[in-house]
C-alpha positions as CSV (number, residue, x, y, z in Angstrom):
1,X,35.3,23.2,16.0
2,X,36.7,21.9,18.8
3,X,33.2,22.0,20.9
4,X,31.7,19.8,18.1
5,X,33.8,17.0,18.7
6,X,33.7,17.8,21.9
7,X,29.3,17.2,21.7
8,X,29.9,14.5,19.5
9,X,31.8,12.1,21.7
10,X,29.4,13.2,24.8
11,X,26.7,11.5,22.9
12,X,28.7,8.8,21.4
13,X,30.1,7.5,24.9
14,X,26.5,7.5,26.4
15,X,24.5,6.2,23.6
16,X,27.1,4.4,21.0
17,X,25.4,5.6,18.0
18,X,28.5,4.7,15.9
19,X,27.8,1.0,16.9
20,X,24.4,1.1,16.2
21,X,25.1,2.7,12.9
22,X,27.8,-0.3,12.1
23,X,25.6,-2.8,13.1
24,X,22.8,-1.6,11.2
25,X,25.0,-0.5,7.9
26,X,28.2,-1.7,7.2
27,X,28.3,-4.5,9.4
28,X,24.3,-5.4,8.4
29,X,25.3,-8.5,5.5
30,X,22.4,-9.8,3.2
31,X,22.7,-12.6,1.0
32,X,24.8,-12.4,-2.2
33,X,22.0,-13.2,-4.1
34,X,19.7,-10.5,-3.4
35,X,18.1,-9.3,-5.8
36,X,16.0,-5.7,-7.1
37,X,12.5,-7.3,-5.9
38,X,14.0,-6.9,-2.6
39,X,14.2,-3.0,-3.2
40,X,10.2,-2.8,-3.3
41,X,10.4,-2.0,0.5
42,X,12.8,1.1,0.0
43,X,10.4,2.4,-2.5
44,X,7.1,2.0,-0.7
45,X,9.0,4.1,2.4
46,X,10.0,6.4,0.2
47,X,6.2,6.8,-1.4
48,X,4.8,6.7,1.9
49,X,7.5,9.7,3.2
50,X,5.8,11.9,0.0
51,X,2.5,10.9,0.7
52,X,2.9,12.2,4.3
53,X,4.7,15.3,2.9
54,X,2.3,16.3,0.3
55,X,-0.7,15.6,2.8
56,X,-0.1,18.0,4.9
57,X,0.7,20.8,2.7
58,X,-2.7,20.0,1.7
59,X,-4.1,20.2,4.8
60,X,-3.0,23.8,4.9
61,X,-5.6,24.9,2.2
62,X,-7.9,21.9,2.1
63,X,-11.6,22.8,3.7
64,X,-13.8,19.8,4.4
65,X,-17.1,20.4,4.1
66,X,-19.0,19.9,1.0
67,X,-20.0,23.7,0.3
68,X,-16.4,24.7,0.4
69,X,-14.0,21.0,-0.6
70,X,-14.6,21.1,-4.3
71,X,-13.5,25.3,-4.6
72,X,-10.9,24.2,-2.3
73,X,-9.3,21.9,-4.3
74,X,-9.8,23.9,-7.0
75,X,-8.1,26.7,-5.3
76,X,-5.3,24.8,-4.6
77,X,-4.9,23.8,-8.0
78,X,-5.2,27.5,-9.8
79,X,-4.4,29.5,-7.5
80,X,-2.1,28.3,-4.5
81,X,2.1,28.5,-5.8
82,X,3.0,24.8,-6.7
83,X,-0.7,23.8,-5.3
84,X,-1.3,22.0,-8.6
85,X,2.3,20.0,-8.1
86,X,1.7,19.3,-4.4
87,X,-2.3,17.8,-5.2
88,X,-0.9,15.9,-8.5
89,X,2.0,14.3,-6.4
90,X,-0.3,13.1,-3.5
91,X,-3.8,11.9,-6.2
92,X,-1.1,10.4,-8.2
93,X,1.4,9.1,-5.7
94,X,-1.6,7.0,-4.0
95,X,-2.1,4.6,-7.3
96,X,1.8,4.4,-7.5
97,X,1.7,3.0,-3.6
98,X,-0.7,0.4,-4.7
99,X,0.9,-0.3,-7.7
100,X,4.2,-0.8,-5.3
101,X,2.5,-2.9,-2.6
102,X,0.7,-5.2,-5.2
103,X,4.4,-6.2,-7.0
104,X,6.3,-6.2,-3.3
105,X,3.6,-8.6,-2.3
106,X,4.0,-10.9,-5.6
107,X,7.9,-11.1,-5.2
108,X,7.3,-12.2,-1.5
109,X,4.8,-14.8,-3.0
110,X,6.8,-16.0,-5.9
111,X,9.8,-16.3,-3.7
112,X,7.9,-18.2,-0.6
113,X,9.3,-15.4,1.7
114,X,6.3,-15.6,4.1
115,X,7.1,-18.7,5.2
116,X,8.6,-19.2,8.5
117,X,9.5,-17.8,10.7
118,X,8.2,-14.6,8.9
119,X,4.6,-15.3,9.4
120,X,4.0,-12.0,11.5
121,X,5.9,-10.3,9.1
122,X,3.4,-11.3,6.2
123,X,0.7,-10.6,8.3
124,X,1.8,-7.0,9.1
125,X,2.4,-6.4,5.3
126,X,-1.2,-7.8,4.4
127,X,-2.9,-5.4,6.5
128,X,-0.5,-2.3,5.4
129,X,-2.5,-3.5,1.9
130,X,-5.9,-3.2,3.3
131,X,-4.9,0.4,5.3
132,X,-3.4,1.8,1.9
133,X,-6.7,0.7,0.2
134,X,-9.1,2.3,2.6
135,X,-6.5,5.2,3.1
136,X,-7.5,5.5,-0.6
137,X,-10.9,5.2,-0.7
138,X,-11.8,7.5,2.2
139,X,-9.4,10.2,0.4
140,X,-11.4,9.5,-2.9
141,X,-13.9,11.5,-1.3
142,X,-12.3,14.3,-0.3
143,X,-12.6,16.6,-3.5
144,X,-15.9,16.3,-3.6
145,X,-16.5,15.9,-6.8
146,X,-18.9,13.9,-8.6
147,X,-16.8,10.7,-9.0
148,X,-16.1,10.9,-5.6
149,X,-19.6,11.2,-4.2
150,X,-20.8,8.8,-6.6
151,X,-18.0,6.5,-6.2
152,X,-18.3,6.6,-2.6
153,X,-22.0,6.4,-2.4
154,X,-21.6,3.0,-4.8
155,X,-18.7,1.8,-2.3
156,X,-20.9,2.5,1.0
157,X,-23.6,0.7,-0.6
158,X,-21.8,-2.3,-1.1
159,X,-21.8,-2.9,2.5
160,X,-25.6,-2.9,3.0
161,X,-25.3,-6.5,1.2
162,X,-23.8,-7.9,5.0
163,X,-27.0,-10.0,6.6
164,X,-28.1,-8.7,9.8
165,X,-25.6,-5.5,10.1
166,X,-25.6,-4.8,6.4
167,X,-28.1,-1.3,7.2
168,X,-26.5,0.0,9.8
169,X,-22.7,-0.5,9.0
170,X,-24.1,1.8,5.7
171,X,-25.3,4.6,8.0
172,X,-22.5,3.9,10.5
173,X,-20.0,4.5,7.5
174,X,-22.1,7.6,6.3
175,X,-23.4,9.2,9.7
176,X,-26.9,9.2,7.6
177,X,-29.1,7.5,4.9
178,X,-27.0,9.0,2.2
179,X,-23.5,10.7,1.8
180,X,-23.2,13.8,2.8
181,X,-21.8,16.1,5.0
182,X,-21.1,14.0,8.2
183,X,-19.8,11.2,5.7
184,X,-17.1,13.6,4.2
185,X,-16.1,15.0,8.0
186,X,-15.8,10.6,9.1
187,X,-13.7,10.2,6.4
188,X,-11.2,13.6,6.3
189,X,-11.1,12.4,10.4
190,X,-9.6,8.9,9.2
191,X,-7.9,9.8,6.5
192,X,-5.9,12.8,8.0
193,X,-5.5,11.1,11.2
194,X,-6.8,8.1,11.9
195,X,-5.6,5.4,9.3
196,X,-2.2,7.2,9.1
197,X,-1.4,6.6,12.8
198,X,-2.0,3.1,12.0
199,X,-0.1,3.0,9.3
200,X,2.9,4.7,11.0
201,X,2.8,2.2,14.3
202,X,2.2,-0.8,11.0
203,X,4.9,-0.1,9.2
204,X,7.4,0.4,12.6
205,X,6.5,-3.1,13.5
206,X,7.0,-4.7,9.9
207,X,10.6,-2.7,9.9
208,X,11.2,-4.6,13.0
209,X,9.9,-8.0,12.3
210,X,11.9,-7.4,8.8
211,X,15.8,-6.8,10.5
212,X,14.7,-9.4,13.6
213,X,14.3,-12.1,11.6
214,X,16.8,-11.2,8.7
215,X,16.2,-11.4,5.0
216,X,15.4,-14.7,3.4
217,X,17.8,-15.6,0.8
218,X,16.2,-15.4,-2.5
219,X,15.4,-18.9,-3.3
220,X,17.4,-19.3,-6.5
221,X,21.1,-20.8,-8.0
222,X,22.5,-24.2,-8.2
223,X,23.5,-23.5,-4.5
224,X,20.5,-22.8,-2.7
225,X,18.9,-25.6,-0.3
226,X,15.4,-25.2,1.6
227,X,16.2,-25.0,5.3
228,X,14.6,-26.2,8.4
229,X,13.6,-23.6,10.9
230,X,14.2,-24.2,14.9
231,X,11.5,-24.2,16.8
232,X,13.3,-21.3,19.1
233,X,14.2,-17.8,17.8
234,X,17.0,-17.3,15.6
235,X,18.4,-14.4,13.5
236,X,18.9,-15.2,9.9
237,X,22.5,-14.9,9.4
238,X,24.5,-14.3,6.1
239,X,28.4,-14.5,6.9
240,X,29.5,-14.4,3.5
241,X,27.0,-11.7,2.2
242,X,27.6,-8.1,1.3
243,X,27.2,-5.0,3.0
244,X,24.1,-3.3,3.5
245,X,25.7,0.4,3.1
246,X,27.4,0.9,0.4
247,X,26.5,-2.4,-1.5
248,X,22.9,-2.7,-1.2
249,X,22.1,0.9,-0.6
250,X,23.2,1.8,-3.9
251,X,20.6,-1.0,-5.6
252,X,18.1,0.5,-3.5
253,X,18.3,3.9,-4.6
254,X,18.9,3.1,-8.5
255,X,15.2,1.1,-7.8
256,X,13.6,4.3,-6.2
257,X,14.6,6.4,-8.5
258,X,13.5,4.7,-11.3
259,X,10.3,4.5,-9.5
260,X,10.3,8.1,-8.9
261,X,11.2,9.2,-12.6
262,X,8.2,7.2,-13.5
263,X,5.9,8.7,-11.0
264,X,7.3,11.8,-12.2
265,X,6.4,11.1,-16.0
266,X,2.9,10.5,-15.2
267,X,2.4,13.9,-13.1
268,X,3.8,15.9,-15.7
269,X,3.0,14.0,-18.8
270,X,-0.1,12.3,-18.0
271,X,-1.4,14.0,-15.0
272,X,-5.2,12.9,-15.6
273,X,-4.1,9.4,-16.4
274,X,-6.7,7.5,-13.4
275,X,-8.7,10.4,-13.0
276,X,-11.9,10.6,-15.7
277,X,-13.8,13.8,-16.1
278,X,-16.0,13.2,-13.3
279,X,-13.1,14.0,-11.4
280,X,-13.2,17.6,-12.1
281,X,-16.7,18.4,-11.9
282,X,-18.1,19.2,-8.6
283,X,-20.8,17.2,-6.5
284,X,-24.5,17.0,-7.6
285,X,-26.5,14.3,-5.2
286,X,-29.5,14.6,-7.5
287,X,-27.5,14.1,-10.8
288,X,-25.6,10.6,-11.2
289,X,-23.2,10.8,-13.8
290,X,-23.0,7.5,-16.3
291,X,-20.5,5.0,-16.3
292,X,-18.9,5.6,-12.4
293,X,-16.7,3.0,-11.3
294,X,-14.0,2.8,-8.4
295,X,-10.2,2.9,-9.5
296,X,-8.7,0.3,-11.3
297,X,-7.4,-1.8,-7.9
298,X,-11.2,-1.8,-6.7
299,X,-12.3,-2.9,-10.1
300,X,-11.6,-6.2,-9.8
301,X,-13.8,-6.4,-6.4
302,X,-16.6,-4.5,-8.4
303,X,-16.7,-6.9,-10.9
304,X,-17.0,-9.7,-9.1
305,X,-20.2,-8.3,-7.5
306,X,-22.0,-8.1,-10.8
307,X,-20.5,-11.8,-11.5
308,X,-22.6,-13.8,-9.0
309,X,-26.4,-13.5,-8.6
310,X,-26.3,-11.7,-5.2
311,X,-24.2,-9.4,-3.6
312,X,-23.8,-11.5,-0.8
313,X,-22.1,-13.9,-2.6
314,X,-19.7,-12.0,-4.1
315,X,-18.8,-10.5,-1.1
316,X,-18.6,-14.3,0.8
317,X,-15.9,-14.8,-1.9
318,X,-14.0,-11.9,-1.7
319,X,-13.9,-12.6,1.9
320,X,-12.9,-15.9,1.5
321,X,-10.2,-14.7,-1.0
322,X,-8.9,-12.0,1.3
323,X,-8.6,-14.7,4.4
324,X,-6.8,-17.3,2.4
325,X,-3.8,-14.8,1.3
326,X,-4.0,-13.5,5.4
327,X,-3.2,-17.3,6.5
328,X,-0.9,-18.2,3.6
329,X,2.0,-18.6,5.9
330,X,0.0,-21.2,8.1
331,X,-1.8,-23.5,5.2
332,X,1.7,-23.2,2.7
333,X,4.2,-24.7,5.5
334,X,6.3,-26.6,3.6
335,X,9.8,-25.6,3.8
336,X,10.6,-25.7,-0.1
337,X,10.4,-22.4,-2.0
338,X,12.0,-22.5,-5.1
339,X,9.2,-21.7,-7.2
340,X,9.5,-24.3,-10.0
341,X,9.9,-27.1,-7.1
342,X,6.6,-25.9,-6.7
343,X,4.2,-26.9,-9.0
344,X,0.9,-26.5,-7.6
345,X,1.5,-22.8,-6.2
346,X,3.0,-21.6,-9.2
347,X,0.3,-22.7,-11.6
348,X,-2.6,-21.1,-9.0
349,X,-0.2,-18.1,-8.5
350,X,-0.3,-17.5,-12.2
351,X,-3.4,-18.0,-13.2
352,X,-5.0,-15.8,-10.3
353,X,-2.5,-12.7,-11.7
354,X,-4.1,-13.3,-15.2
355,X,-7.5,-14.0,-13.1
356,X,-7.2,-10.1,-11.3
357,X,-6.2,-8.6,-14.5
358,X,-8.8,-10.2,-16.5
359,X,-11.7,-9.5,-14.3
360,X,-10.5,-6.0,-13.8
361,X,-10.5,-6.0,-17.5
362,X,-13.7,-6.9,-17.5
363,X,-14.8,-4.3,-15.2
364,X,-13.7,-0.9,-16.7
365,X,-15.3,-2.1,-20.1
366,X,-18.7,-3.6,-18.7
């Protein structure tokens, strides 16, 4: 035992790994009044780590190319020990990401938190949104099945609205008129390799713009005051807060694993929950199935399509949509954030939840 202690304090007095893990843990203080919204973050790494983890013992059985995807998947279901566990944790652990991101991004809202000086932090955050989406949709295609074909082909098509490019970005997107096989090999490409990567080196920089800056005090109790920010750096400090490890460490897992007993629920209880029939059958490019429509998170953008007279403009809006929430740290710079000091935000904050859920209402029923 002796040599162990021996290796242990070789490393310790050369890289000070007890240090770092003090000042990063015990010694790490957040504000008293933290609360469970703040937890989201935890959760989403701890979603993202299964993801990863199923993904790849996908990989091992997954073929992608159309004459072989949809028997593969179907292999791994019937056939492949705990294939059927490993596919239903990834299909299903994807809408429980989104689900994740969508609240972690209304608490940051509803609590001002991307104010400054956490503008880049926002920004990283937005576009980790955006990645998980198309991480979504090119892995929609991957079964090859005829909701993914379909849903795809509907998806791909949408671009083809875009004046000037419109055309090519479609074939670009494709690798032909029509989805097919180079379409399925494009999207495997980014969705194995590709957006992952990004994702990774995303999420490393919004860990880091996260603990540089420090965590905002939530923006509630008789004792909170709006703050000025310097115009140089400066850490967040909270003297009188509580430890990171064991304090808030203990929140955070009591968070993830309720998040994790109700992913589990769904695989096991309700397995085919966001997956319709479609889902199961395999791809037929001369047979389109009625009523396809992309999953409920795209639903809203779908509707809004069908909404305005030409796809152009419902796209120009979405766009317009998607830009305001990217630069809502540089147009909402006031230094207030209680949320009922703020009037204005919180009555277009509410009514564009009930807007989403109402014209994604609208969608899966039209």
């Amino acid at each position: 035992m002796n040599w162990k202690k021996q290796v242990i304090d070789f490393i310790e007095t050369r890289l000070g790994i007890r240090d770092i893990l003090e000042q990063n843990l015990t010694k790490y203080l957040l504000p008293r009044n933290i609360n469970a919204w703040y937890t989201l973050g935890a959760v989403l790494l701890t979603l993202f780590m299964i993801q990863f983890a199923t993904g790849i013992l996908l990989l091992i059985y997954y073929v992608p190319n159309p004459a072989e995807a949809f028997q593969s998947v179907e292999r791994i279901m019937n056939e492949v020990p705990f294939g059927w566990l490993m596919r239903t944790l990834h299909a299903v652990g994807a809408n429980i990401i989104i689900i994740a991101l969508l609240l972690h991004m209304l608490s940051v809202m509803f609590m001002a938190s991307y104010k400054r000086p956490r503008e880049l932090t926002w920004l990283s955050g937005f576009i980790i949104l955006n990645l998980a989406f198309a991480l979504c949709l090119t892995g929609y295609l991957l079964p090859w099945s005829q909701l993914s074909f379909w849903a795809t082909t509907v998806a791909t098509d949408a671009a083809g609205a875009i004046p000037l490019i419109g055309d090519d970005l479609v074939r670009f997107l494709r690798g032909g008129s029509m989805v097919n096989e180079a379409t399925l090999g494009r999207f495997f490409a980014l969705h194995v390799m590709g957006m992952p990567l990004m994702l990774g080196l995303l999420i490393g920089f919004h860990l880091f713009c996260v603990r540089r800056a420090g965590i905002s005090r939530a923006p509630f109790g008789p004792d909170y005051q709006p703050r000025e920010h310097p115009d140089h750096f400066e850490h967040e400090e909270h003297h009188d807060g509580i430890p990171f490890f064991p304090n808030y460490v203990i929140k955070d897992t009591a968070v993830i694993c309720f998040f994790l007993a109700f992913f589990l629920a769904i695989v096991f209880f309700a397995p085919n929950l966001f997956f319709p029939e479609s889902a199961f059958e395999p791809a037929d490019p001369f047979v389109t199935p009625p009523g396809i429509k992309p999953e409920w998170y795209f639903l809203w953008a779908y509707q809004a399509l069908k909404i305005f007279p030409s796809e152009i403009i419902g796209l120009g809006v979405q766009g317009a949509f998607m830009t305001f929430l990217a630069l809502l740290p540089f147009i909402d710079r006031g230094a207030e954030r209680r949320p009922f000091k703020r009037p204005l935000f919180l009555t277009c904050y509410a009514l564009g939840i009930l807007l989403f859920v109402g014209i994604s209402i609208w969608g899966h029923y039209s």
